[in-house]
C-alpha positions in Angstrom: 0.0 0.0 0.0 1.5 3.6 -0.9 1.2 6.2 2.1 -0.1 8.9 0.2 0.9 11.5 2.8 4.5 10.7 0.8 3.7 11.1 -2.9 3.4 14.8 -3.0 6.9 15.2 -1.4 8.3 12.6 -4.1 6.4 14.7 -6.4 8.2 17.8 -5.7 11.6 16.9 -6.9 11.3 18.6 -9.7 12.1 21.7 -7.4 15.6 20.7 -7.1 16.5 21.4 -10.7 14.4 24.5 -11.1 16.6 26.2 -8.3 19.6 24.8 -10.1 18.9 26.1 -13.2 17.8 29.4 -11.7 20.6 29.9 -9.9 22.7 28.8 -12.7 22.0 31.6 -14.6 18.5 31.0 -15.8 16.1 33.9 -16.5 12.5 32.9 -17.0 10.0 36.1 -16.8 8.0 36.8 -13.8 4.7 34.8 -15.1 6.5 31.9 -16.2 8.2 32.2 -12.4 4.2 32.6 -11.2 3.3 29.4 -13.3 6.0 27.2 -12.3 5.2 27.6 -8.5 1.5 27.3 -9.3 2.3 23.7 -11.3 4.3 22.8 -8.6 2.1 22.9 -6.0 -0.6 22.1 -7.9 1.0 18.7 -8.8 2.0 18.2 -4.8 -2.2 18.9 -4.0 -2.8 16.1 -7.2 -1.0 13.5 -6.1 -3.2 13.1 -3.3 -1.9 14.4 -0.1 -3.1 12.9 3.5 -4.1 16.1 5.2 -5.2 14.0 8.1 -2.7 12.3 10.9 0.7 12.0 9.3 2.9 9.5 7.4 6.0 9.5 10.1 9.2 10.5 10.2 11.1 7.7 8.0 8.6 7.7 5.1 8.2 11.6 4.9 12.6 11.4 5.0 13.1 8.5 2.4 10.0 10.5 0.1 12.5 14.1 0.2 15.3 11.7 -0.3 13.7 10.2 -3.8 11.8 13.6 -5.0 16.1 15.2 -4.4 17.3 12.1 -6.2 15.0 12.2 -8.7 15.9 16.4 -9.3 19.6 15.9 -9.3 18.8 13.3 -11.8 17.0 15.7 -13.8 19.5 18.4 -13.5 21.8 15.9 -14.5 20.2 14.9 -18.0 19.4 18.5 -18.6 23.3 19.7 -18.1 24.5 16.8 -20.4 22.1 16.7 -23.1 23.8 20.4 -24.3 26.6 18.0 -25.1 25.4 14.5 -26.0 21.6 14.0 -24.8 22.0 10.1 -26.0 25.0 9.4 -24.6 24.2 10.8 -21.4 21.2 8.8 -21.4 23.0 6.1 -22.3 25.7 6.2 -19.6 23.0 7.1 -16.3 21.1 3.2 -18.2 25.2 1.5 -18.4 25.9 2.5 -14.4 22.2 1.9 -13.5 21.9 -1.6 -14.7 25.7 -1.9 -13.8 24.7 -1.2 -10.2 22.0 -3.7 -10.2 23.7 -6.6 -11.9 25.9 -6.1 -9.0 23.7 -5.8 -6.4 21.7 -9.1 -7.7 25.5 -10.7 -7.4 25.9 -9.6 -3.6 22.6 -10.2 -2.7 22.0 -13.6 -4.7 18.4 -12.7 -6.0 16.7 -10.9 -8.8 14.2 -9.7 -6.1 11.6 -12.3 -7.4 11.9 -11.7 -11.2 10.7 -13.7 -13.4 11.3 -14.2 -17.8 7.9 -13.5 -18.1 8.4 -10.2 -16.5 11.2 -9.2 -19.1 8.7 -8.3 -21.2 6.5 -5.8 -19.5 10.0 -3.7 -17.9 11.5 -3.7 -21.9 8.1 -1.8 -22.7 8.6 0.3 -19.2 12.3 0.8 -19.4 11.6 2.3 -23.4 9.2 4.6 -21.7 11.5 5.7 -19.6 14.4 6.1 -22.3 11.6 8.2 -24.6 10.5 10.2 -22.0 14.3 11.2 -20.5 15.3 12.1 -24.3 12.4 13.9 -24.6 13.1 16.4 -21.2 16.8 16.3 -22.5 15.5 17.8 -25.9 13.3 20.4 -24.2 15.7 21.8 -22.2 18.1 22.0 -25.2 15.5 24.2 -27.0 14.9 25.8 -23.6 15.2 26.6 -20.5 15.9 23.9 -17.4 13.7 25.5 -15.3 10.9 25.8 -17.2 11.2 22.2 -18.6 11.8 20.8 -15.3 8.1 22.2 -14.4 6.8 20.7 -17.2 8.2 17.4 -16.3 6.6 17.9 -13.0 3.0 17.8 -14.6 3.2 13.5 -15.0 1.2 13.1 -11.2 -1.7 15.2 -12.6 -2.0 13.2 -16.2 -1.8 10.1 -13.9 -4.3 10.8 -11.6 -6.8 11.8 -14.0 -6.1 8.4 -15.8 -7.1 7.2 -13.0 -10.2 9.3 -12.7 -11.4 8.7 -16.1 -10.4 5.4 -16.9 -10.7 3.8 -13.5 -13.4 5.4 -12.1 -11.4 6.6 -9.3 -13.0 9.5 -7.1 -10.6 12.5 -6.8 -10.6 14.3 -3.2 -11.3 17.9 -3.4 -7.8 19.2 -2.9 -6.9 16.7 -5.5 -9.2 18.6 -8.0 -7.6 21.8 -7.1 -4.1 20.8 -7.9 -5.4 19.6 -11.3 -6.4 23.1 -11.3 -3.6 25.3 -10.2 -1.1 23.1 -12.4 -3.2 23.4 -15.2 -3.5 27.1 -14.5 0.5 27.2 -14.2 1.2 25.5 -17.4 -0.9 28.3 -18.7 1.2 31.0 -17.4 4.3 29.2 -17.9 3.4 29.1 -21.5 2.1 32.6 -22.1 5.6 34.1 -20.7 
């Protein structure tokens, strides 16, 4: 079961490399700066926060700890795709499935999986390719920041997915984020 007191922290990640790229030197105008703080919170109030009792300590720490992770990591792409988008893509899948094979060595287990799971992580793990060189050819054409907002918008598309093709009922603050990111993609793409 996922805590969803922690998805909206893990959500936020994409904060880390809008501050980077600001601070690097970035210059987006003050609506676009508006709109990427609305789409940010708006995507943390999508994701479904718990607004009652509260998640704990350790899952609200290992949550900041993978929404960073997840930033650097887009910082990361977004820095080396002005040299080589592919091959940076192409070294972050080398060390990661480097640093698996090896853990699956120390550990003596593939973590339960099976050959007729191969199939269903080639189609995830070519998502995940597509989508990386997509937000490393944005933020060639653009700017970091702004693209790294963007990028943040995947909770909302997922939780109205959910919403429309599940039938899942959306809480109210959940409807609002949809909103305000919506909103801030808006502003972020009329500055």
């Amino acid at each position: 079961m996922i805590d969803a007191g922690v998805a909206p922290i893990a959500s936020m990640g994409a904060v880390v490399p809008v501050v980077l790229g600001i601070a690097g030197g970035e210059h987006p105008s003050w609506l676009q700066l508006v709109g990427i703080v609305l789409a940010l919170l708006g995507v943390a109030a999508a994701s479904g926060p718990e607004l009652s009792g509260g998640p704990g300590r350790r899952p609200v720490v290992l949550a900041a700890v993978a929404g960073c992770a997840f930033g650097l990591a887009l910082y990361a792409i977004g820095r080396g795709s002005h040299h080589n988008g592919v091959m940076t893509l192409v070294g972050m899948r080398a060390s990661t499935v480097s640093l698996f094979l090896l853990a699956a060595l120390v550990l003596r287990t593939t973590g339960g999986l099976q050959p007729r799971d191969l199939g269903p992580l080639a189609v995830v793990g070519i998502g995940d390719v597509v989508a990386n060189l997509m937000f490393a050819v944005s933020t060639t054409k653009g700017l970091l920041s702004i693209s790294s907002a963007l990028t943040s918008f995947y909770p909302v598309v997922t939780v109205m997915l959910a919403r429309w093709v599940l039938q899942e009922r959306l809480r109210a603050v959940q409807w609002a984020g949809v909103g305000l990111a919506l909103g801030g993609v808006a502003l972020i793409s009329a500055g």
